[in-house]
C-alpha positions as CSV (number, residue, x, y, z in Angstrom):
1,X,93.4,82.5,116.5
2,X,95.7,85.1,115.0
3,X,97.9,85.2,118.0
4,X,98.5,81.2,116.7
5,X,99.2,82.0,113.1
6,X,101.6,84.7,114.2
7,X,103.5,82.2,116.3
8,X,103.3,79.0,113.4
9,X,104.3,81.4,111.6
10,X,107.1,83.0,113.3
11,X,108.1,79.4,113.8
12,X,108.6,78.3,110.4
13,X,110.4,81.4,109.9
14,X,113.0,80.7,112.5
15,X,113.2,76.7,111.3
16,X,113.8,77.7,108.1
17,X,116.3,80.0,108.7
18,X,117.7,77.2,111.1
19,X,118.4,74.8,108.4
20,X,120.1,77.5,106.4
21,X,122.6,77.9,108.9
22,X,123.7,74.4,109.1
């Protein structure tokens, strides 16, 4: 259950930080 938090998390990071590149 934590492992999947970590990676939602870790991918809502990296979208977000996506977006602010474009």
């Amino acid at each position: 259950q934590n492992l999947t938090d970590a990676m939602v998390g870790i991918s809502n990071f990296a979208g977000i930080r996506i977006v602010r590149e474009l």
